[in-house]
PDB file of N, H, CA, C and O in Angstrom:
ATOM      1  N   UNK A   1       8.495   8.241   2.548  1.00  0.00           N
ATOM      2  CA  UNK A   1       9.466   7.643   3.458  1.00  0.00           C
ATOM      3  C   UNK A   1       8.728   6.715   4.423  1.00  0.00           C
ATOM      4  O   UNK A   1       7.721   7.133   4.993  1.00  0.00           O
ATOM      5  N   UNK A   2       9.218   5.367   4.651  1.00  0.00           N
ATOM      6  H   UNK A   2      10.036   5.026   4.188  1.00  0.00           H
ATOM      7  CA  UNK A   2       8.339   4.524   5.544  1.00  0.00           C
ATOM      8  C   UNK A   2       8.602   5.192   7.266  1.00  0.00           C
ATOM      9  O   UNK A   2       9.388   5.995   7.769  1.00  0.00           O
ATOM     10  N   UNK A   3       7.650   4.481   7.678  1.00  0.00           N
ATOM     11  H   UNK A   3       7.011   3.829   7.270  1.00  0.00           H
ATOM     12  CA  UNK A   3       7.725   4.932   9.031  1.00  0.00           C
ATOM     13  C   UNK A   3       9.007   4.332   9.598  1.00  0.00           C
ATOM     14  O   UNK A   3       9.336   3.265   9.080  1.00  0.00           O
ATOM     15  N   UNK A   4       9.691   4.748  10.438  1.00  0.00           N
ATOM     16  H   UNK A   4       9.424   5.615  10.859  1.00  0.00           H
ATOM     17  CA  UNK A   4      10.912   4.480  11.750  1.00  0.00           C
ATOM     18  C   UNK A   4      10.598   4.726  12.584  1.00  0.00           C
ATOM     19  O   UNK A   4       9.953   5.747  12.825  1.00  0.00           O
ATOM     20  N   UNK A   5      10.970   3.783  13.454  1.00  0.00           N
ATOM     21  H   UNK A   5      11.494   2.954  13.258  1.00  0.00           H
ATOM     22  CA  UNK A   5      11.297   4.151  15.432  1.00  0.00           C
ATOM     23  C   UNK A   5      12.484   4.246  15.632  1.00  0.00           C
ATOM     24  O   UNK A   5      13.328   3.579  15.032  1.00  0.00           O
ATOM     25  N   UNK A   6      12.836   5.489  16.919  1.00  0.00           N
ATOM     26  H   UNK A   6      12.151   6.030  17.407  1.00  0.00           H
ATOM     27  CA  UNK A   6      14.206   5.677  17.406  1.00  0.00           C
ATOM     28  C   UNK A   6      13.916   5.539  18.610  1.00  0.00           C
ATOM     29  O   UNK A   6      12.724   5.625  18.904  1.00  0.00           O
ATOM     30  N   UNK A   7      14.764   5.323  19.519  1.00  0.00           N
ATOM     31  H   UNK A   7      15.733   5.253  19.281  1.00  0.00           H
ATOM     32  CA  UNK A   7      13.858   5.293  21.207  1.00  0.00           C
ATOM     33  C   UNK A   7      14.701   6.137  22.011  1.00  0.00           C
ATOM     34  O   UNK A   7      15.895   5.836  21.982  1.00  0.00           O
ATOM     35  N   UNK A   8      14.378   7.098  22.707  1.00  0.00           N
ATOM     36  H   UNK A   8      13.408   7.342  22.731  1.00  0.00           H
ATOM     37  CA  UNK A   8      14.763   8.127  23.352  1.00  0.00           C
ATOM     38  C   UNK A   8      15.548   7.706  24.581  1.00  0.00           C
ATOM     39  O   UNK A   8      15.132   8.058  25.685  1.00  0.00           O
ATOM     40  N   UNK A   9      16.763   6.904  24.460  1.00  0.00           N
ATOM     41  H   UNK A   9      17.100   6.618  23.563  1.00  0.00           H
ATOM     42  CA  UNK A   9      17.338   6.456  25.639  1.00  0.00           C
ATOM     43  C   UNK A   9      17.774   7.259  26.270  1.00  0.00           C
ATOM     44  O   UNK A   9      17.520   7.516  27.447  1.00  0.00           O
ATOM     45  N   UNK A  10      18.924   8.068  25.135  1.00  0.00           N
ATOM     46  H   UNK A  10      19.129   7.859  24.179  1.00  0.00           H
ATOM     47  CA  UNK A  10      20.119   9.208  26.090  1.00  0.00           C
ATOM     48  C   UNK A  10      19.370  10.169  26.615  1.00  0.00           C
ATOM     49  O   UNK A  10      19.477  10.479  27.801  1.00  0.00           O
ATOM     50  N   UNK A  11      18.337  10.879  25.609  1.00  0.00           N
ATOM     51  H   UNK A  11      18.250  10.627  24.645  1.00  0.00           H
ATOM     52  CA  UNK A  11      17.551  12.096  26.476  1.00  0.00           C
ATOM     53  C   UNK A  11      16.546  11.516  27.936  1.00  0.00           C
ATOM     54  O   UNK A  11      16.166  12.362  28.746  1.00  0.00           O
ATOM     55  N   UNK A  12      16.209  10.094  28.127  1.00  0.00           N
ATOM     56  H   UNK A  12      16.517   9.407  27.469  1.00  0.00           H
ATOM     57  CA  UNK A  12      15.648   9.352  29.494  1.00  0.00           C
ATOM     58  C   UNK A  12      16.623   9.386  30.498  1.00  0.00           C
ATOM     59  O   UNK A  12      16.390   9.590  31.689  1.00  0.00           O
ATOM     60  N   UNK A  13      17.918   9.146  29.903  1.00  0.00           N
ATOM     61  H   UNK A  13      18.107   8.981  28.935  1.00  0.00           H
ATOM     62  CA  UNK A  13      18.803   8.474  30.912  1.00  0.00           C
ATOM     63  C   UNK A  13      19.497   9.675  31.700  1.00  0.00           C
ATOM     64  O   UNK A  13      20.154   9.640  32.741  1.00  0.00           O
ATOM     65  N   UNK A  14      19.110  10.865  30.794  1.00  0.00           N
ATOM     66  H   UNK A  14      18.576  10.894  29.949  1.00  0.00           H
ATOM     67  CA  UNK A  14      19.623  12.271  31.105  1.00  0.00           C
ATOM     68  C   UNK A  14      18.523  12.771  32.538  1.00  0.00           C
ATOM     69  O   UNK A  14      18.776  13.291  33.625  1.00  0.00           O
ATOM     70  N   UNK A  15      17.676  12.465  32.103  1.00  0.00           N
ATOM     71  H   UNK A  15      17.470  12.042  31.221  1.00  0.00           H
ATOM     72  CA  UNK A  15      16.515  12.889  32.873  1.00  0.00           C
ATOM     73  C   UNK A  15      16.149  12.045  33.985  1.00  0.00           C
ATOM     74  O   UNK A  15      15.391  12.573  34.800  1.00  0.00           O
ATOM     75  N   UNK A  16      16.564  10.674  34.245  1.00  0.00           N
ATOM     76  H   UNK A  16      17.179  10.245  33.583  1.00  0.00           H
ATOM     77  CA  UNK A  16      16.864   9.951  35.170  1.00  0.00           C
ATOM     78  C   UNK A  16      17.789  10.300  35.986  1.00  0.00           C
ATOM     79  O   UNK A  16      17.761  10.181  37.211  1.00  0.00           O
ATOM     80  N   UNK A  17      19.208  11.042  34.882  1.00  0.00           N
ATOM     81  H   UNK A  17      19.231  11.139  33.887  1.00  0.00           H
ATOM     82  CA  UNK A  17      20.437  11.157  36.153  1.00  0.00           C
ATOM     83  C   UNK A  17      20.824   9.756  36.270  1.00  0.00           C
ATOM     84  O   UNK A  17      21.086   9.327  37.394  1.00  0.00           O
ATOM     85  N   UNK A  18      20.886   9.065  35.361  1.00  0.00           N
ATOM     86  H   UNK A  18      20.672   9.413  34.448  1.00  0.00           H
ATOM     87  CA  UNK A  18      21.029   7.618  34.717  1.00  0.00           C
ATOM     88  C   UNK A  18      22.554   7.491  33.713  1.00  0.00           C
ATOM     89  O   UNK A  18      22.808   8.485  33.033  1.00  0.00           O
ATOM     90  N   UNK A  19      23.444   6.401  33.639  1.00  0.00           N
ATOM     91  H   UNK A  19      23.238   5.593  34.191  1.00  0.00           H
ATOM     92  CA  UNK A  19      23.764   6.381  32.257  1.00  0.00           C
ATOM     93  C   UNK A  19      23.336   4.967  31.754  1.00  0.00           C
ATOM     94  O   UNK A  19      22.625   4.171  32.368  1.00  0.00           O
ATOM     95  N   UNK A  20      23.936   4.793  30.447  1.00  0.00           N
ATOM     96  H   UNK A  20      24.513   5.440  29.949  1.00  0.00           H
ATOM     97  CA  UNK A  20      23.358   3.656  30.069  1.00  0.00           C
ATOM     98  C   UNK A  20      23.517   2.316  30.154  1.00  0.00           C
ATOM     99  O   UNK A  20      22.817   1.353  29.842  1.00  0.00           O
ATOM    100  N   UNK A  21      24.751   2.477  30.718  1.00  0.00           N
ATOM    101  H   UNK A  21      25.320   3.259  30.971  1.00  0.00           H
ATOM    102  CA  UNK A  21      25.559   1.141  31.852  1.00  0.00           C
ATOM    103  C   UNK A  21      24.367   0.729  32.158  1.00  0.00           C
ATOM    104  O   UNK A  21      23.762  -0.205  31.632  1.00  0.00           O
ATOM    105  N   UNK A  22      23.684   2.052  33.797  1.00  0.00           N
ATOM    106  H   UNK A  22      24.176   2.810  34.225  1.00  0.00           H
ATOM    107  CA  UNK A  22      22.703   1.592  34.935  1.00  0.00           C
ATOM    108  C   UNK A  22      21.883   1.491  34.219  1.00  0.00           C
ATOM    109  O   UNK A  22      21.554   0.326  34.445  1.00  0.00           O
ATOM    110  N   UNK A  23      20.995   1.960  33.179  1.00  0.00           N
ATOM    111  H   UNK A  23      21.262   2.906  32.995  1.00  0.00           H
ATOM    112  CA  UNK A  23      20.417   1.340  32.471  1.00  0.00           C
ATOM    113  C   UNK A  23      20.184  -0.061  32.077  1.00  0.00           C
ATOM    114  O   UNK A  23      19.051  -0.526  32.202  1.00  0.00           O
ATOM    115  N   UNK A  24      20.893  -0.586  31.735  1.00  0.00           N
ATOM    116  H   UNK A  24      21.813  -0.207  31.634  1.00  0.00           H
ATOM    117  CA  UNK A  24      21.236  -1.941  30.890  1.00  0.00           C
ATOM    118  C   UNK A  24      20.663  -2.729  32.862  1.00  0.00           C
ATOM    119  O   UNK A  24      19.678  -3.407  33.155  1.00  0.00           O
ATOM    120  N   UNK A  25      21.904  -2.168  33.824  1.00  0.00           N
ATOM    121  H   UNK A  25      22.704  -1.617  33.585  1.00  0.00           H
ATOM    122  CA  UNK A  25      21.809  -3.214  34.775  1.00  0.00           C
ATOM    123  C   UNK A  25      20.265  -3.309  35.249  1.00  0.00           C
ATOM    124  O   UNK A  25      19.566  -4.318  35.338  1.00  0.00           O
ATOM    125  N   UNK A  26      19.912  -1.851  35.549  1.00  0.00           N
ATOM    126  H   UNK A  26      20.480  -1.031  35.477  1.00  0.00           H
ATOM    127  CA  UNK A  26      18.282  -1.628  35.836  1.00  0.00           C
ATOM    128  C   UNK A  26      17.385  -2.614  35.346  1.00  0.00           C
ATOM    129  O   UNK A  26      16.813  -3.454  36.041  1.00  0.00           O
ATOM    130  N   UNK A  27      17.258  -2.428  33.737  1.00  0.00           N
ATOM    131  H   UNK A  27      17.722  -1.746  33.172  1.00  0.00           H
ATOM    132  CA  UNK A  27      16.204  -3.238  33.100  1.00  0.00           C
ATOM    133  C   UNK A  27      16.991  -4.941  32.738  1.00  0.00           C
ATOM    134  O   UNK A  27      16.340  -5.563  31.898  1.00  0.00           O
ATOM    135  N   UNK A  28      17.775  -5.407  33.068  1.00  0.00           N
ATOM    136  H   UNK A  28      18.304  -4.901  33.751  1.00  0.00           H
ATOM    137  CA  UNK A  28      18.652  -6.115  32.616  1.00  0.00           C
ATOM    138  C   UNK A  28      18.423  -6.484  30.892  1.00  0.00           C
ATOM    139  O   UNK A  28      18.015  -7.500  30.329  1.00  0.00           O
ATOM    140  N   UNK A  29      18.778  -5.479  30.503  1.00  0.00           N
ATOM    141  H   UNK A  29      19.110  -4.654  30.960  1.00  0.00           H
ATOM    142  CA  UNK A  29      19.006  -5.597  28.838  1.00  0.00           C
ATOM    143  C   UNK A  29      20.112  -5.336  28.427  1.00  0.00           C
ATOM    144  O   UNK A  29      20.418  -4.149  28.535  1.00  0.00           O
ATOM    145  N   UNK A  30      21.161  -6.274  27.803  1.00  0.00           N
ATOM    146  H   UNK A  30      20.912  -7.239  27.715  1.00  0.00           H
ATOM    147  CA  UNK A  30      22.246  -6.103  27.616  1.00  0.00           C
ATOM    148  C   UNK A  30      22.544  -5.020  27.212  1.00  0.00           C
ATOM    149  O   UNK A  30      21.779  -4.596  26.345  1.00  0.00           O
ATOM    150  N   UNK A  31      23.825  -4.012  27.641  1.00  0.00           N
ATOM    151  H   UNK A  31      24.446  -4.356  28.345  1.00  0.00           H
ATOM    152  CA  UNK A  31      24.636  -2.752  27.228  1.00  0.00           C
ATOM    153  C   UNK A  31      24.862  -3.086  25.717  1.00  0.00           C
ATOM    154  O   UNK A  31      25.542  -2.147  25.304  1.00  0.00           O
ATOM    155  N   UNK A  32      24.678  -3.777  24.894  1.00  0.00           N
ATOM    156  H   UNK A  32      24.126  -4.540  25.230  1.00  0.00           H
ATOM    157  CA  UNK A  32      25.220  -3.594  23.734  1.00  0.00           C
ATOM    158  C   UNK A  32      23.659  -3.323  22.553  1.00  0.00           C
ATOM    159  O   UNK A  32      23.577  -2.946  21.384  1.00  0.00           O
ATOM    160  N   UNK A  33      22.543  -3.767  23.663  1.00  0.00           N
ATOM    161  H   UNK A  33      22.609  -4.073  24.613  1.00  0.00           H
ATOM    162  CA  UNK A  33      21.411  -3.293  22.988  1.00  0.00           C
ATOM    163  C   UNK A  33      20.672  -2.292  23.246  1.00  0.00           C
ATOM    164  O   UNK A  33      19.737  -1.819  22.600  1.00  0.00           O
ATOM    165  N   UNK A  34      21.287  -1.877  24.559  1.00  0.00           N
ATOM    166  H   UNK A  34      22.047  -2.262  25.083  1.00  0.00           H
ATOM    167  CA  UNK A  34      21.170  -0.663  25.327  1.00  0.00           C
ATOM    168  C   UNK A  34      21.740   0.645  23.896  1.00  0.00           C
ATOM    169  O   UNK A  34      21.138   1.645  23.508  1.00  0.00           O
ATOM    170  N   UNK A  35      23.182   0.035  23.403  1.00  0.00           N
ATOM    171  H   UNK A  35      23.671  -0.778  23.719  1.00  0.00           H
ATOM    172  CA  UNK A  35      23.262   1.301  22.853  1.00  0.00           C
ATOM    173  C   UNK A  35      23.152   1.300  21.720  1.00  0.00           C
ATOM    174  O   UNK A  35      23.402   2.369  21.163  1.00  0.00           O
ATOM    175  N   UNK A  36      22.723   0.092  20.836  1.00  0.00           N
ATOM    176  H   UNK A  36      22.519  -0.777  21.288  1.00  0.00           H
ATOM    177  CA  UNK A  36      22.234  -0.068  20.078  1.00  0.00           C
ATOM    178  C   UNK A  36      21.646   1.206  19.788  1.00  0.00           C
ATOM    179  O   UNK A  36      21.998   2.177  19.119  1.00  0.00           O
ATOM    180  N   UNK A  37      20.061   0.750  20.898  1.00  0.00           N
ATOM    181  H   UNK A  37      19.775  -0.039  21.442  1.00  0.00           H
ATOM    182  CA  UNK A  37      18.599   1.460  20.490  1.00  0.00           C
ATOM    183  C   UNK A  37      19.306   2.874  20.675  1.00  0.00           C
ATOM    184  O   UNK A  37      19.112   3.754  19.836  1.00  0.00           O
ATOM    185  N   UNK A  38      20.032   3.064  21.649  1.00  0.00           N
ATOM    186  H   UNK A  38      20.189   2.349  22.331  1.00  0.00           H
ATOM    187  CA  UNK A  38      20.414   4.900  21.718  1.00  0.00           C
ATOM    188  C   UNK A  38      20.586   5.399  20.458  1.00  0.00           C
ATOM    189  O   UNK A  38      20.013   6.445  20.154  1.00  0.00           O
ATOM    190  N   UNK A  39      21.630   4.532  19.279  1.00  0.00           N
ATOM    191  H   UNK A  39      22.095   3.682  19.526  1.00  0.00           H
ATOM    192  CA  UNK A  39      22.551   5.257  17.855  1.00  0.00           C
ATOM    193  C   UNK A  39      21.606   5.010  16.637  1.00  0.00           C
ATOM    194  O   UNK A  39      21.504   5.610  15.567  1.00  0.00           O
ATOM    195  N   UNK A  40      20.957   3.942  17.142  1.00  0.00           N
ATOM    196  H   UNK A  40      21.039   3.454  18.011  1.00  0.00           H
ATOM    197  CA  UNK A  40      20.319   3.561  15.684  1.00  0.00           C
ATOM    198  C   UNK A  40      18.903   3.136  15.589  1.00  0.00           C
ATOM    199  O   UNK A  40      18.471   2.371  16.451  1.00  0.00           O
ATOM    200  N   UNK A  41      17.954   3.648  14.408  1.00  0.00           N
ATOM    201  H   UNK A  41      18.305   4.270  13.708  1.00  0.00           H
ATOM    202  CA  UNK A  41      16.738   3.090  14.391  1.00  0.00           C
ATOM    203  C   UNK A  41      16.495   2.093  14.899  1.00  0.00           C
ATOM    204  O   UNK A  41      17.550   1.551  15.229  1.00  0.00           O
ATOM    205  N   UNK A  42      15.594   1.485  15.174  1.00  0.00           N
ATOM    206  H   UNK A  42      14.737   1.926  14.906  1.00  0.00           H
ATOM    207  CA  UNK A  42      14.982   0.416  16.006  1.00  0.00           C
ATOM    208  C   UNK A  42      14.400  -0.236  14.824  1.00  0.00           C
ATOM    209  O   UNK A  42      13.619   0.403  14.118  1.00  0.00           O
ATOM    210  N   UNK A  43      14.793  -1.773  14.472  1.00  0.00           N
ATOM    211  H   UNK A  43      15.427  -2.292  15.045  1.00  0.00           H
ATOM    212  CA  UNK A  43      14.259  -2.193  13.526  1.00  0.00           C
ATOM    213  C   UNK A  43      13.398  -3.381  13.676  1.00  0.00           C
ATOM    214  O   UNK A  43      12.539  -3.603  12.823  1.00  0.00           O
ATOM    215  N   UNK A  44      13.571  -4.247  14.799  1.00  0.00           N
ATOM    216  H   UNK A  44      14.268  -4.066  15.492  1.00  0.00           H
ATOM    217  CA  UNK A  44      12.761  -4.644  15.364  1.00  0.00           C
ATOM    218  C   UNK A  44      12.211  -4.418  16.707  1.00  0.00           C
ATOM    219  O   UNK A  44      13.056  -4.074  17.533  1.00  0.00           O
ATOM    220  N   UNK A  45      11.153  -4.514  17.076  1.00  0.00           N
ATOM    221  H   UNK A  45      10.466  -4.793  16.405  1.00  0.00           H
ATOM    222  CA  UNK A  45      10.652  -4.524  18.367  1.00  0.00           C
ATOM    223  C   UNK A  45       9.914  -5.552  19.331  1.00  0.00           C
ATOM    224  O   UNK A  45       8.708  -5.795  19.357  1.00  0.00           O
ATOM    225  N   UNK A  46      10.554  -5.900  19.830  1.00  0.00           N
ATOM    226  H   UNK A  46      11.534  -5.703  19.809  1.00  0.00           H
ATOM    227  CA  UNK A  46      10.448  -7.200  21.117  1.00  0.00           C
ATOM    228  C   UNK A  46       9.458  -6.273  22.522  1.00  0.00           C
ATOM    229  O   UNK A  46       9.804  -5.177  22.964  1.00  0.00           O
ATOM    230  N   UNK A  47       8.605  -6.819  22.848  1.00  0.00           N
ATOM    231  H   UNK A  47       8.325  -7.709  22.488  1.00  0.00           H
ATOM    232  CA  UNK A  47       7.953  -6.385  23.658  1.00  0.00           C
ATOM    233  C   UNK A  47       8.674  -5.877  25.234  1.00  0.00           C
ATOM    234  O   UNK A  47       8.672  -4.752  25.735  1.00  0.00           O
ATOM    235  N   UNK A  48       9.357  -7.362  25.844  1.00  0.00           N
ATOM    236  H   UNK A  48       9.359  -8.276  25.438  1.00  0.00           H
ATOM    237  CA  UNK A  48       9.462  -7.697  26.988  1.00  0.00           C
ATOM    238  C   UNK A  48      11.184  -6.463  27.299  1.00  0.00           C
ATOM    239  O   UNK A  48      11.125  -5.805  28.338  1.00  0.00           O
ATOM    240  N   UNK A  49      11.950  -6.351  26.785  1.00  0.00           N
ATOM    241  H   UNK A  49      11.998  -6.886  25.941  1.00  0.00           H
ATOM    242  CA  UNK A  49      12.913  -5.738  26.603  1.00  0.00           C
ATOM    243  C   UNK A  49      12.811  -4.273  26.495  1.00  0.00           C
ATOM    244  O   UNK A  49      13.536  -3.453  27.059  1.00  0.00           O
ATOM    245  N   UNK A  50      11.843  -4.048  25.721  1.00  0.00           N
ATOM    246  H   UNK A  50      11.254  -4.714  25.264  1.00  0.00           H
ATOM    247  CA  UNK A  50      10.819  -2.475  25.468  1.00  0.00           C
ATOM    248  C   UNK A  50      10.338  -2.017  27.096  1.00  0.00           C
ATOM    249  O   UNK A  50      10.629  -0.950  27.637  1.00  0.00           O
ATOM    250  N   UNK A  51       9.528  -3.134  27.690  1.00  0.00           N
ATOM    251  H   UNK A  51       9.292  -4.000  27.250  1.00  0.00           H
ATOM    252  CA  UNK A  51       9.142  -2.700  28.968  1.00  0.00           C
ATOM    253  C   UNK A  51       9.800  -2.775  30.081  1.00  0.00           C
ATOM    254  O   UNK A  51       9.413  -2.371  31.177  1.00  0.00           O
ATOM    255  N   UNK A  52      10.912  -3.345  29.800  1.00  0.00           N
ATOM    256  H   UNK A  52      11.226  -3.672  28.909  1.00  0.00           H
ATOM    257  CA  UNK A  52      12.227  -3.069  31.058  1.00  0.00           C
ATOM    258  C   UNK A  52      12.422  -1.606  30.827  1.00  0.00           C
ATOM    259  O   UNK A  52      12.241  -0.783  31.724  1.00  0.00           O
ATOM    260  N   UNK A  53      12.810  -1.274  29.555  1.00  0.00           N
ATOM    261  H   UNK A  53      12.957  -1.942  28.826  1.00  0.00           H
ATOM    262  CA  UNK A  53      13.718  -0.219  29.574  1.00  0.00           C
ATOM    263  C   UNK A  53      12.577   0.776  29.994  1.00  0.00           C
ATOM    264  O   UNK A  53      13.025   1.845  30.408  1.00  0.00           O
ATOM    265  N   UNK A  54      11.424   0.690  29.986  1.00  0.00           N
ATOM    266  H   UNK A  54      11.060  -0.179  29.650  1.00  0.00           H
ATOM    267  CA  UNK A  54      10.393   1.633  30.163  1.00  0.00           C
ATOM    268  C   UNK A  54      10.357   1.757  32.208  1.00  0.00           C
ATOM    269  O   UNK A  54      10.347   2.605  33.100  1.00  0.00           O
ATOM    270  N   UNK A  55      10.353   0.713  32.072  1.00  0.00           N
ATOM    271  H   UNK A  55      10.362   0.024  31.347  1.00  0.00           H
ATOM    272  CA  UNK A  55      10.306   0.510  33.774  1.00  0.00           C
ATOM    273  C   UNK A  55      11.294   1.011  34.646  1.00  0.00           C
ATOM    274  O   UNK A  55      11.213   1.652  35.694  1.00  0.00           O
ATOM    275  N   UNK A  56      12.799   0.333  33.608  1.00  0.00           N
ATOM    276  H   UNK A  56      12.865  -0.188  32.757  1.00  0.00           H
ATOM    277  CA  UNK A  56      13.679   1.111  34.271  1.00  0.00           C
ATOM    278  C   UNK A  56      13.762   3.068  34.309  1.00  0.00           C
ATOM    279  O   UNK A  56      13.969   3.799  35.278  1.00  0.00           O
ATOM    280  N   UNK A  57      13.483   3.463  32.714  1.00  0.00           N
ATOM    281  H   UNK A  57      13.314   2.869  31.927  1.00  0.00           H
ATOM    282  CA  UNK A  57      13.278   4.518  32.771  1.00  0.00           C
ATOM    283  C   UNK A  57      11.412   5.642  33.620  1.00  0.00           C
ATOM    284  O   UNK A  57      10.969   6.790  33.572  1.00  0.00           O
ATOM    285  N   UNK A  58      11.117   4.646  34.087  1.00  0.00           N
ATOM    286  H   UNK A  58      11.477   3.714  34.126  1.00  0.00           H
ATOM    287  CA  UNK A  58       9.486   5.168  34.820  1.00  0.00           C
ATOM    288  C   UNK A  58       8.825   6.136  33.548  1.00  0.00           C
ATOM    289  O   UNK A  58       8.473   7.315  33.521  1.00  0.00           O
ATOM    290  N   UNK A  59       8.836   5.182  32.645  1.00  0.00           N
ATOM    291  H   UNK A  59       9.122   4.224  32.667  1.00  0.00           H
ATOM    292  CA  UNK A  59       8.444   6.274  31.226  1.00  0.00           C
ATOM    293  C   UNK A  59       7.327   5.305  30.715  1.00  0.00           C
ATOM    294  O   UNK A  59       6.978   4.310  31.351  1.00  0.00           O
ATOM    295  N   UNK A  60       6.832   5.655  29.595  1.00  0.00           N
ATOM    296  H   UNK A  60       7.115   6.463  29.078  1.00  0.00           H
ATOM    297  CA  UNK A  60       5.744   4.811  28.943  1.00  0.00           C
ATOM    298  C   UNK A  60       6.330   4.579  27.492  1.00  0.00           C
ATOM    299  O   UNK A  60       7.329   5.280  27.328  1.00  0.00           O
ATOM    300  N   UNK A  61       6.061   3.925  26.562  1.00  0.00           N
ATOM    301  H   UNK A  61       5.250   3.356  26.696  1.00  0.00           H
ATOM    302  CA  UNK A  61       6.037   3.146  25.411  1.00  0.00           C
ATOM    303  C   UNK A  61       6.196   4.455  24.349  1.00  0.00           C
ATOM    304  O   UNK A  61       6.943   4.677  23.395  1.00  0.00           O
ATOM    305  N   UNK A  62       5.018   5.267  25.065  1.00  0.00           N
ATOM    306  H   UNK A  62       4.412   5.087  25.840  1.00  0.00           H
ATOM    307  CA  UNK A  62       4.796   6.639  24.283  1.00  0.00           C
ATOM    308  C   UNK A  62       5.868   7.286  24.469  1.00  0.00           C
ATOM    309  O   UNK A  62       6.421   7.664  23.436  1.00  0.00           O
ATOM    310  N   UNK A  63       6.341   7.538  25.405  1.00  0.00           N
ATOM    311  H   UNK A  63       5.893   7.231  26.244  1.00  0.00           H
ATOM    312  CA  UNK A  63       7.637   8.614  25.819  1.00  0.00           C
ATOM    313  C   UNK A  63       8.869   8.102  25.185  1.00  0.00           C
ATOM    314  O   UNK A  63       9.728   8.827  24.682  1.00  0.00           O
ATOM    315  N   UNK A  64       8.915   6.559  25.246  1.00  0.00           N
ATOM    316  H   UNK A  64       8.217   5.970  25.655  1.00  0.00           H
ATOM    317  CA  UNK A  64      10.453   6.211  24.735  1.00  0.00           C
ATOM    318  C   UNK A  64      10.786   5.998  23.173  1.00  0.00           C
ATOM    319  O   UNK A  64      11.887   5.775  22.670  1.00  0.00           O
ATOM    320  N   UNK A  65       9.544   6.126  22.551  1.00  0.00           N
ATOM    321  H   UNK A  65       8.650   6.307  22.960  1.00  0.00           H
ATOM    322  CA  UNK A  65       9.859   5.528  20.836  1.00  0.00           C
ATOM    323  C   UNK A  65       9.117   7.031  20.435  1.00  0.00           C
ATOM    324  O   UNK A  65       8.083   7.617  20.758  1.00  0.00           O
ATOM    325  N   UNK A  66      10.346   7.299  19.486  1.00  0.00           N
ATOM    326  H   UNK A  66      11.186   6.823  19.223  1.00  0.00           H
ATOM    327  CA  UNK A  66      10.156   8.557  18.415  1.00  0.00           C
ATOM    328  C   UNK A  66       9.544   8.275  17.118  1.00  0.00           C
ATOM    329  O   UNK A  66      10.473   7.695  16.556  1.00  0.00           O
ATOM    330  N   UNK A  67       8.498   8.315  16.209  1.00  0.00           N
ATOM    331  H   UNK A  67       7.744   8.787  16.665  1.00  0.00           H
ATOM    332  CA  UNK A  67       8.180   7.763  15.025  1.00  0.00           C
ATOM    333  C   UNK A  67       8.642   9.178  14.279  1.00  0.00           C
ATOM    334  O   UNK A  67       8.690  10.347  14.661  1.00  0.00           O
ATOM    335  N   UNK A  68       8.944   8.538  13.095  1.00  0.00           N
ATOM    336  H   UNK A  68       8.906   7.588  12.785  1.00  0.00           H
ATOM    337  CA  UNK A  68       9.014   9.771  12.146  1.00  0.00           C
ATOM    338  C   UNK A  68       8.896   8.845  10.359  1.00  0.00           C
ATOM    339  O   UNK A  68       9.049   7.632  10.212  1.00  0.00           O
ATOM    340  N   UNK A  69       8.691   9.532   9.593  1.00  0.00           N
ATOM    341  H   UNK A  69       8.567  10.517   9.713  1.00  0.00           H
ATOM    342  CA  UNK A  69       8.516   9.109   8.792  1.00  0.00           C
ATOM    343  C   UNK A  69       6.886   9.606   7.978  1.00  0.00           C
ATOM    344  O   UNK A  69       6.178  10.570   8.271  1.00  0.00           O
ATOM    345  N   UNK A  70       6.714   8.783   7.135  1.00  0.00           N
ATOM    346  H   UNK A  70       7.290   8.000   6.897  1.00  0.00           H
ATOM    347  CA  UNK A  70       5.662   9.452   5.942  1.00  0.00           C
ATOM    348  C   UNK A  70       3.406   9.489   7.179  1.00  0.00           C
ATOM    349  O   UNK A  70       2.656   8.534   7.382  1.00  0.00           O
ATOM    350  N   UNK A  71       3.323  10.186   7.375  1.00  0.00           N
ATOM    351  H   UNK A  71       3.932  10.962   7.210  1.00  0.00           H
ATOM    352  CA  UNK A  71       2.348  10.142   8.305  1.00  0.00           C
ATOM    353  C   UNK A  71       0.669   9.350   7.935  1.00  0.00           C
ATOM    354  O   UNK A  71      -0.213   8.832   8.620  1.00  0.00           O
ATOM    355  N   UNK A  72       0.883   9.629   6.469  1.00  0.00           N
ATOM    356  H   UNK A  72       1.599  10.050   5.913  1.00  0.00           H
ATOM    357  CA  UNK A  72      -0.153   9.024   5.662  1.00  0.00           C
ATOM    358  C   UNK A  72      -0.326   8.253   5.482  1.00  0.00           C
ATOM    359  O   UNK A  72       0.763   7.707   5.312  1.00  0.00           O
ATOM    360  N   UNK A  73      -1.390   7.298   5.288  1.00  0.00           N
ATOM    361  H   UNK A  73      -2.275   7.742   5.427  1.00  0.00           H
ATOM    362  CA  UNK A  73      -1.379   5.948   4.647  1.00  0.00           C
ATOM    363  C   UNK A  73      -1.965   5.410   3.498  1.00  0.00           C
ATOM    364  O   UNK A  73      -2.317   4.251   3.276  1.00  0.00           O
ATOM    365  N   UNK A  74      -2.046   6.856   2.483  1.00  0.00           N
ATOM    366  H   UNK A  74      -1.759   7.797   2.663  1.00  0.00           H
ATOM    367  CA  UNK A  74      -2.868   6.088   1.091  1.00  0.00           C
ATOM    368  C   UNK A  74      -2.141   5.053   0.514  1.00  0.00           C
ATOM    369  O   UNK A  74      -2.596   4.442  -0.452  1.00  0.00           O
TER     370      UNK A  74
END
């Protein structure tokens, strides 16, 4: 299975005491990519948008993207 990213919005935004509205306004990243990343793999990744939501959430890169997938690389 190839590797995927999911990004841990709802469980951040929980832990902020956040929803994903203030989210979106926080990092200004539109609500519709806001919930995007919440429902669905992450298929591309844009840097600058990544580190709002990180900023807004006071989290790191590490904390917000879930990998899962095949761990190996032969």
């Amino acid at each position: 299975m190839p590797f995927q990213a999911k990004l841990r919005i709802r469980e951040l935004c929980d832990r902020q005491k956040i929803t994903m509205s203030k989210l979106s306004r926080l990092s200004s990243v539109n609500y519709n990519t806001i919930h995007r990343w919440a429902h669905q793999p992450l298929l591309r990744m844009d840097a600058d948008p990544l580190f709002r939501v990180c900023r807004a959430l006071e989290c790191t890169l590490d904390e917000l993207i879930e990998w899962t997938g095949d761990e190996t690389l032969s």
